[in-house]
C-alpha positions as CSV (number, residue, x, y, z in Angstrom):
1,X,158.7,136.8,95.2
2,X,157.6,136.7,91.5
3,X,156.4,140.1,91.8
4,X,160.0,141.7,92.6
5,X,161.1,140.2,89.8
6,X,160.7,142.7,87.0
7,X,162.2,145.3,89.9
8,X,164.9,143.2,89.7
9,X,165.8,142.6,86.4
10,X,164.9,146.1,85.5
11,X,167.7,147.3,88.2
12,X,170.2,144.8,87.0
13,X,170.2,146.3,83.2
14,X,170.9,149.8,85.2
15,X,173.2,149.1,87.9
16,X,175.3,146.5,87.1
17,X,175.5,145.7,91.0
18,X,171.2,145.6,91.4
19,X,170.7,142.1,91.0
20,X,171.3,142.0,95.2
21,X,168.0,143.7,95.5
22,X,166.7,140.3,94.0
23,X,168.0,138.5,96.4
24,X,167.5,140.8,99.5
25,X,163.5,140.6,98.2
26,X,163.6,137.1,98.6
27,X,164.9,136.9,101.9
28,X,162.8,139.3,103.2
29,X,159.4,137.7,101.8
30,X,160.8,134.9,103.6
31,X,161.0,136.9,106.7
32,X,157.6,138.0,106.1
33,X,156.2,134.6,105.6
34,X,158.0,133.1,109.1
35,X,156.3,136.1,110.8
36,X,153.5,136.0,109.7
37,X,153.0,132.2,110.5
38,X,154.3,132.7,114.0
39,X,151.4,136.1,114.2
40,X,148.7,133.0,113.3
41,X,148.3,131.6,116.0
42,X,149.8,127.9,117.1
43,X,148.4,124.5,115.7
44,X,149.0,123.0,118.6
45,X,146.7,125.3,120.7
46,X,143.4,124.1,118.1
47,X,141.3,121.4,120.4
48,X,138.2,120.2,119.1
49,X,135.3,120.8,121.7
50,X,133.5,117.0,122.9
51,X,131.3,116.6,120.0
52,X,128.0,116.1,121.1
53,X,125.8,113.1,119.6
54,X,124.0,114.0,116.5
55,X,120.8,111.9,115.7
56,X,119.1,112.1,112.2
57,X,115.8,111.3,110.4
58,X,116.2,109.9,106.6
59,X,114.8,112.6,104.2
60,X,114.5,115.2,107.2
61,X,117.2,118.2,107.2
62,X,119.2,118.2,110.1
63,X,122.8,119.2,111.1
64,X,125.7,118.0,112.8
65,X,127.8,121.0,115.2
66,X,131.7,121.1,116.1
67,X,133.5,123.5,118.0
68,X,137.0,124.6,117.9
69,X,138.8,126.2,120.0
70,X,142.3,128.4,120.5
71,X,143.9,127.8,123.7
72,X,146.3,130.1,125.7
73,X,147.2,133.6,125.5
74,X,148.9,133.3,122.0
75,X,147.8,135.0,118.8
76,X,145.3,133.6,116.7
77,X,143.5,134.2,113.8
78,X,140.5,136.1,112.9
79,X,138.3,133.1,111.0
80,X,139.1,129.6,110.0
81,X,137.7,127.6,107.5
82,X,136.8,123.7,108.0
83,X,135.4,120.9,106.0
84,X,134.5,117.4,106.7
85,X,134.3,114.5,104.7
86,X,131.4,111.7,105.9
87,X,129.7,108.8,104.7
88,X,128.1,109.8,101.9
89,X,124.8,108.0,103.0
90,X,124.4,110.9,105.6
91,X,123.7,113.3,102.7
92,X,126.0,116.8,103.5
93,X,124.8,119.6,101.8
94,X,127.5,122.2,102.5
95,X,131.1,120.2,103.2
96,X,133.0,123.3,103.8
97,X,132.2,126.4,106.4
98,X,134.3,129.5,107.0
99,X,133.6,131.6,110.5
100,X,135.0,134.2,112.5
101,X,136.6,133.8,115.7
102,X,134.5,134.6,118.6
103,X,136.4,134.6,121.9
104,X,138.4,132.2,120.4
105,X,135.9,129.8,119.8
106,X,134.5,129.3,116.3
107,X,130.8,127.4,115.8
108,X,130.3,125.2,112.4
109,X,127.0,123.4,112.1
110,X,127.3,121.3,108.6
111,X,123.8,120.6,107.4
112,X,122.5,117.6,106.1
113,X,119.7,115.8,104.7
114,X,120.1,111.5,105.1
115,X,119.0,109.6,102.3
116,X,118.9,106.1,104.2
117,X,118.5,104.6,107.6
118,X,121.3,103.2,109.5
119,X,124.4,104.4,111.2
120,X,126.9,106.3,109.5
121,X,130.1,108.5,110.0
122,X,131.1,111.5,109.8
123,X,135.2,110.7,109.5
124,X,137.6,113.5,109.4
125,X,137.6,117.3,109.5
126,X,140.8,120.0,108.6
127,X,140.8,123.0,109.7
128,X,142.5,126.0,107.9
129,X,143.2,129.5,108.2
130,X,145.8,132.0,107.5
131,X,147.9,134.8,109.0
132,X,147.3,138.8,109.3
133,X,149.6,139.4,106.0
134,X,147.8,136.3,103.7
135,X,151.4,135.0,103.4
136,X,151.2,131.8,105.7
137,X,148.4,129.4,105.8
138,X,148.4,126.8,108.7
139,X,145.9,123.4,108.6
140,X,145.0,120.7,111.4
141,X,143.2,117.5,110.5
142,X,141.2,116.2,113.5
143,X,139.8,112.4,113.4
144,X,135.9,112.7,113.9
145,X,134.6,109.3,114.4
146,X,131.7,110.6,115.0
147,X,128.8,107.8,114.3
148,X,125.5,109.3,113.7
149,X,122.3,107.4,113.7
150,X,120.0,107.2,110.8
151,X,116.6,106.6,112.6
152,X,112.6,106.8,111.2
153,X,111.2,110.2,110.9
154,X,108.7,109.5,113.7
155,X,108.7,113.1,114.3
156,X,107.1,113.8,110.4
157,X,104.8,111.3,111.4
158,X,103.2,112.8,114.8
159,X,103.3,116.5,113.2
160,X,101.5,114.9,110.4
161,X,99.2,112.8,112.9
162,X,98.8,116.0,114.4
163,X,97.6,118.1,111.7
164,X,95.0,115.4,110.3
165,X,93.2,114.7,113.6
166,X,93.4,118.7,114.5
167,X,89.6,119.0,113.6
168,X,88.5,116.3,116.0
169,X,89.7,117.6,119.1
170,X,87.6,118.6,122.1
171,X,88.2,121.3,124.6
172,X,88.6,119.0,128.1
173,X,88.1,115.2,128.1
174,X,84.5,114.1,128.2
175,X,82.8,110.1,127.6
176,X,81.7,109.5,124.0
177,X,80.2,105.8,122.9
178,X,79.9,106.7,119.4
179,X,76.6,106.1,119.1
180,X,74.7,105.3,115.6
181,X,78.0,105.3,113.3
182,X,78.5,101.9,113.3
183,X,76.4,98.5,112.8
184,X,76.5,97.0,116.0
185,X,73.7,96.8,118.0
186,X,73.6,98.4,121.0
187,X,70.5,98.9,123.0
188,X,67.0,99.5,121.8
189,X,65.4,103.8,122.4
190,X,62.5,105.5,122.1
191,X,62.4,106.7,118.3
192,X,62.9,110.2,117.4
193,X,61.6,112.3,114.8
194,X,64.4,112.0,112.5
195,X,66.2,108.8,113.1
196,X,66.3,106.4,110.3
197,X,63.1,104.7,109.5
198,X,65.3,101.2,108.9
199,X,66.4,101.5,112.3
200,X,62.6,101.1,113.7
201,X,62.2,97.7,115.7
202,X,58.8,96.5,114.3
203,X,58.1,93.4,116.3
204,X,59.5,95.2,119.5
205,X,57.7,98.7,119.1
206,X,54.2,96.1,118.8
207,X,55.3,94.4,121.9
208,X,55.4,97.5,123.6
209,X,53.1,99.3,122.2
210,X,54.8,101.7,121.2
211,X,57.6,102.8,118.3
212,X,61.3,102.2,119.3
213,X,64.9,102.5,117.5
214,X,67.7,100.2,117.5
215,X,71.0,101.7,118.3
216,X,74.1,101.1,117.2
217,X,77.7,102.1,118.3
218,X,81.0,101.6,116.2
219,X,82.5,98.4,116.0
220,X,86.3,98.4,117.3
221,X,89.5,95.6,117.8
222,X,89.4,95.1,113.9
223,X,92.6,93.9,112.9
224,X,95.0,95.7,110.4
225,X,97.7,94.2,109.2
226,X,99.9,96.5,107.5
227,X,102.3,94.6,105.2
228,X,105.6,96.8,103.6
229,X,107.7,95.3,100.9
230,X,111.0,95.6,101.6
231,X,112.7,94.3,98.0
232,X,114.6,95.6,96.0
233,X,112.1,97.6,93.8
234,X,111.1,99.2,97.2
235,X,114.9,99.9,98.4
236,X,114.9,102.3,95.2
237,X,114.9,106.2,95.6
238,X,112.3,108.4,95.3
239,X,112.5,111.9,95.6
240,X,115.4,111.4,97.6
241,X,114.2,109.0,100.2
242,X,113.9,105.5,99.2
243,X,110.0,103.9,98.7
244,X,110.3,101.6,101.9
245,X,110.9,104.7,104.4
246,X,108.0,106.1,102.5
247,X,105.5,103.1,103.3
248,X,107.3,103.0,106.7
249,X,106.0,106.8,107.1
250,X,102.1,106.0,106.0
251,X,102.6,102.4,108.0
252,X,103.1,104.5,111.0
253,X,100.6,106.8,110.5
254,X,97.9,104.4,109.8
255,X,98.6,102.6,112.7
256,X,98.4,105.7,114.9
257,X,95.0,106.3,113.3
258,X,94.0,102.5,113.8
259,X,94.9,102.8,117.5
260,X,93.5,105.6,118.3
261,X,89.6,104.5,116.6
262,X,90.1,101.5,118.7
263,X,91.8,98.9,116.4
264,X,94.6,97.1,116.4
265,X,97.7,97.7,114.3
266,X,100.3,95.3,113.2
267,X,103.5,94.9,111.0
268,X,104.5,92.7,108.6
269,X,107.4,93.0,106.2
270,X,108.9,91.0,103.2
271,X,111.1,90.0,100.6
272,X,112.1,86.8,99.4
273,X,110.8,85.6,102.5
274,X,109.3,86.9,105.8
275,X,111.1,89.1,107.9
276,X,109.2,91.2,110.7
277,X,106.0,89.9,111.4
278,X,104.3,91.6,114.9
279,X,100.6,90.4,114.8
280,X,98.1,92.9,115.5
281,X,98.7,94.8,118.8
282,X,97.0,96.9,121.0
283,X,97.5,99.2,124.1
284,X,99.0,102.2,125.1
285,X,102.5,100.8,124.0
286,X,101.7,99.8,120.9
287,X,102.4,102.3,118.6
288,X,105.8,102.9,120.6
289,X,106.3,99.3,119.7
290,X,105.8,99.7,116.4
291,X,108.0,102.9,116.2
292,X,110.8,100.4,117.2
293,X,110.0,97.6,115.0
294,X,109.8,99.7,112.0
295,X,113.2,101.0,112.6
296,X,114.7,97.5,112.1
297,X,113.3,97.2,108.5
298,X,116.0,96.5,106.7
299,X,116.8,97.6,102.8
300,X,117.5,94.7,100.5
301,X,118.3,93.7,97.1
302,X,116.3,90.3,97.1
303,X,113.4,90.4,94.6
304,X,110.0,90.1,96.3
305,X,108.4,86.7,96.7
306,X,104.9,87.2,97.1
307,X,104.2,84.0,96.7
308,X,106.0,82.6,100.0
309,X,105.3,86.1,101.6
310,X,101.7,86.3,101.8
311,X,100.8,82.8,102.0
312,X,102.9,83.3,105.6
313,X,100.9,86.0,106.6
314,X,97.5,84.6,105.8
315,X,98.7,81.3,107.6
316,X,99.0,83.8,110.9
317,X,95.6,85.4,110.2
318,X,93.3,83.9,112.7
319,X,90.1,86.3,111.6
320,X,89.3,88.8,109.2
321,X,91.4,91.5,108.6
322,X,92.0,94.9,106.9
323,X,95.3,93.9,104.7
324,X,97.3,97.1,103.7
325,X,100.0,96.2,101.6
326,X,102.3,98.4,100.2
327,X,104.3,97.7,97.1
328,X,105.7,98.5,93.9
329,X,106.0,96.4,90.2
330,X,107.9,97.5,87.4
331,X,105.7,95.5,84.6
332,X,102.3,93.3,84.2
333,X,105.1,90.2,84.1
334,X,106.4,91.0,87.7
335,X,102.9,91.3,88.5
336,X,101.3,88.4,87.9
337,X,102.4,86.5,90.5
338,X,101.3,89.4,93.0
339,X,98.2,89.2,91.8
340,X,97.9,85.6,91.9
341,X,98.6,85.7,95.5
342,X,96.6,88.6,96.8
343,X,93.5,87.2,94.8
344,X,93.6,83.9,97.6
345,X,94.2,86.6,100.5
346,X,91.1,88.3,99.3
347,X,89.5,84.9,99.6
348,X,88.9,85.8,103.3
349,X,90.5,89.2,104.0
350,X,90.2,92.5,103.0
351,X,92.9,94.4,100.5
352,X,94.1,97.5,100.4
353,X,96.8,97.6,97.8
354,X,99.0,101.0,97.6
355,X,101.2,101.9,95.4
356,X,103.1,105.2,94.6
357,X,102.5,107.0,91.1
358,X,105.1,106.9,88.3
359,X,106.2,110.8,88.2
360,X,108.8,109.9,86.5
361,X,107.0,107.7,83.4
362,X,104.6,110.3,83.5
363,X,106.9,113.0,82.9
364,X,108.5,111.4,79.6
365,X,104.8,110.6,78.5
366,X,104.0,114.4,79.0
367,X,107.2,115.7,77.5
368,X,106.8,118.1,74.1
369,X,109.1,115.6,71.7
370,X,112.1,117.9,70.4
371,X,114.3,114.8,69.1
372,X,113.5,111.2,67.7
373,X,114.9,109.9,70.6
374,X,112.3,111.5,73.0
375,X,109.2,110.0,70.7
376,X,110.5,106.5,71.5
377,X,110.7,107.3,75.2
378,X,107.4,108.5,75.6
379,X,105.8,105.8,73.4
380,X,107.9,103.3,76.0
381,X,106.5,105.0,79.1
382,X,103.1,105.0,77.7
383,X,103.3,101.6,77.8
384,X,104.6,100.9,80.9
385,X,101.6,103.2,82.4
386,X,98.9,101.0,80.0
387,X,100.2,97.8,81.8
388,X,100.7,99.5,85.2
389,X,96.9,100.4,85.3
390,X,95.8,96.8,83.6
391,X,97.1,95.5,86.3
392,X,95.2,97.7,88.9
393,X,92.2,97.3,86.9
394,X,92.5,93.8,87.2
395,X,92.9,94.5,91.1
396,X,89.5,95.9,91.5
397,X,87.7,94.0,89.7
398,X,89.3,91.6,92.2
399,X,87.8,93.2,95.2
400,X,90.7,95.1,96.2
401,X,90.3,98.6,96.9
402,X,93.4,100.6,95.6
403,X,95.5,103.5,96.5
404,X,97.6,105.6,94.1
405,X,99.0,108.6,95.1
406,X,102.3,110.8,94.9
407,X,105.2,109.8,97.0
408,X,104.8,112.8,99.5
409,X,100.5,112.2,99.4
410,X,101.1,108.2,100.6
411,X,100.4,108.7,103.8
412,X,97.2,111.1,104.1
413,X,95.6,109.1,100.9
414,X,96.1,106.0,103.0
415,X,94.6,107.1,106.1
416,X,92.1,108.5,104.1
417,X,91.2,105.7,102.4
418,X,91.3,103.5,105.9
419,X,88.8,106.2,107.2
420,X,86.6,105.5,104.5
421,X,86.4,101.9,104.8
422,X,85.7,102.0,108.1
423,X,82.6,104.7,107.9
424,X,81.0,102.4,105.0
425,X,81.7,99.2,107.9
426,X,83.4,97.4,105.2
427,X,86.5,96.1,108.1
């Protein structure tokens, strides 16, 4: 319409009697308009095909797919667009797709990466498009209510299971005792040039005139106890997945490890006070058990009493156990009540204490200063890192064995370190 408006005009100042031509433009872009919103194609024929249920991992990509459809005979366009709004816990990346019409049927798939367990929504989505002359638009709003379930990424933790134990498989399924990698004894051998001369049975080889070998086999049903703070520090992001699901993902993993050496695995996890606690388990089932459990781990914004927290798992602690805790402290003066308490647990038990690395602190310390402003950050951060490794310092000279790695390295570095504990017989 704005457009034949200089037509217009310019024929008015000619003919005195041009200014209808105004007039007649504007009723027939209207024409146009009604046309082309009747060539579009109806609203009422747009149904939404059954949406199918969408199940997510936090900090895995994944995607959610609708289908529309055109009913009937009618016209209809050649794309439509759509967008969606959701929970903003499920993490979309793209809220808005536009796709051509394939025999009447157009395919979105909206991607997303969760940044939190639990079960959120994905509410409403509109659906737009536009007739053959770009005159008319039409737009239906459908009602999703379309929960989708925030689980553990137990599927990141197999694959990665996977990948780590790769090397130690064996083409068919044959016996193995394990012989000689452990302390235990087992039975007593003929010696053979180059067993270990410690391993020699003096009193025996005299008896028997002749010289014989103890043998050992690895020890197994050692108890670890993996205990995950679930506070407040913990509930904090990092690298778009909060530190819990992180300890979650190398809790898993160890226990797979643990289970599968022989072991038994369980899970205990804590804020102000107690709140999962399985005992070690064992069996076929138990890492499916644990899967489960894990999953229930809730986030909270309680600061962690360690205190009250691992005075009630050492009360349940009928033997000797491999203690993995994993945690986070902001200062020395959050600390020293953690240490306080993990010094009586290592009293009886053994302490693996993780923790993730600071990137962040790290970064500002590393930073080339440009302002005034970004000396006084990194001397801060400095600090906090001088305190941060006083108080792990002050954890191994404890006994406790520490783990500090990068937030995506938690999991290997644990299982690692677990692996290495075990081959020096320190469980």
């Amino acid at each position: 319409m704005a457009a034949g408006a200089p037509v217009a005009l310019l024929l008015g100042v000619l003919v005195p009697q041009g200014w209808q031509v105004a007039l007649a433009w504007v009723l027939a872009v209207v024409v146009l308009t009604v046309i082309d919103a009747a060539c579009a194609g109806s609203r009422k024929a747009l149904r939404l095909e059954p949406l199918p249920s969408v199940l997510a991992a936090v900090g895995r990509p994944g995607s959610a797919e609708v289908i529309v459809r055109f009913d009937g005979s009618g016209p209809r366009p050649r794309e439509v667009e759509a967008a969606v709004a959701a929970d903003a816990r499920l993490g979309l990346t793209t809220r808005s797709w536009r796709m051509p019409l394939i025999e009447r049927r157009a395919r979105f798939d909206f991607p997303f990466t969760p940044e939190r367990r639990g079960v959120v929504d994905m509410e409403t989505m509109w659906v737009r498009w536009i007739g053959p002359l770009a005159l008319a638009a039409k737009q239906k709003t459908f009602a999703l209510d379309l929960p989708v379930a925030v689980l553990t990424d137990v599927q990141a933790v197999r694959d990665q299971a996977i990948r780590l134990f790769a090397r130690d498989a064996m083409f068919g399924v044959k016996s193995q005792a394990q012989l000689g990698e452990g302390s235990e004894f087992q039975a007593l051998t003929d010696y053979q040039p180059g067993v270990d001369r410690r391993a020699i049975d003096w009193k025996q080889s005299a008896r028997h005139a002749t010289l014989l070998a103890k043998e050992h086999h690895t020890e197994r049903n050692h108890n670890v106890i993996m205990a995950l703070d679930c506070g407040r520090v913990a509930s904090e992001p990092v690298g778009g997945m909060p530190r819990m699901d992180r300890f979650i993902h190398a809790a898993l993993l160890l226990s797979y490890a643990c289970l599968r050496s022989g072991d038994r695995a369980g899970l205990f996890a804590f804020d102000n006070v107690a709140r999962i606690n399985t005992g070690p388990l064992s069996g076929l089932n138990a890492q499916s058990t644990l899967q489960t459990i894990a999953g229930r781990i809730d986030y909270s914004t309680h600061e962690t009493n360690y205190t009250l927290a691992l005075a009630t798992l050492a009360s349940g602690l009928k033997r000797r156990s491999l203690v993995v805790v994993f945690t986070d402290f902001a200062d020395s003066t959050s600390a020293e009540l953690m240490i306080e308490s993990l010094g009586r647990l290592l009293r009886r038990h053994l302490i693996l204490f993780v923790v993730m690395r600071d990137e962040e602190l790290e970064s500002l310390t590393a930073a080339e200063p440009v302002e005034p402003e970004d000396v006084a950050r990194s001397v801060v951060a400095g600090g906090l890192l001088r305190e941060r490794e006083l108080v792990l310092t002050r954890l191994r000279r404890m006994g406790a064995h520490i783990v500090e790695a990068p937030a995506d390295r938690v999991g290997p570095d644990v299982l690692n370190a677990y692996l290495d504990l075990k081959r020096r017989d320190l469980l």
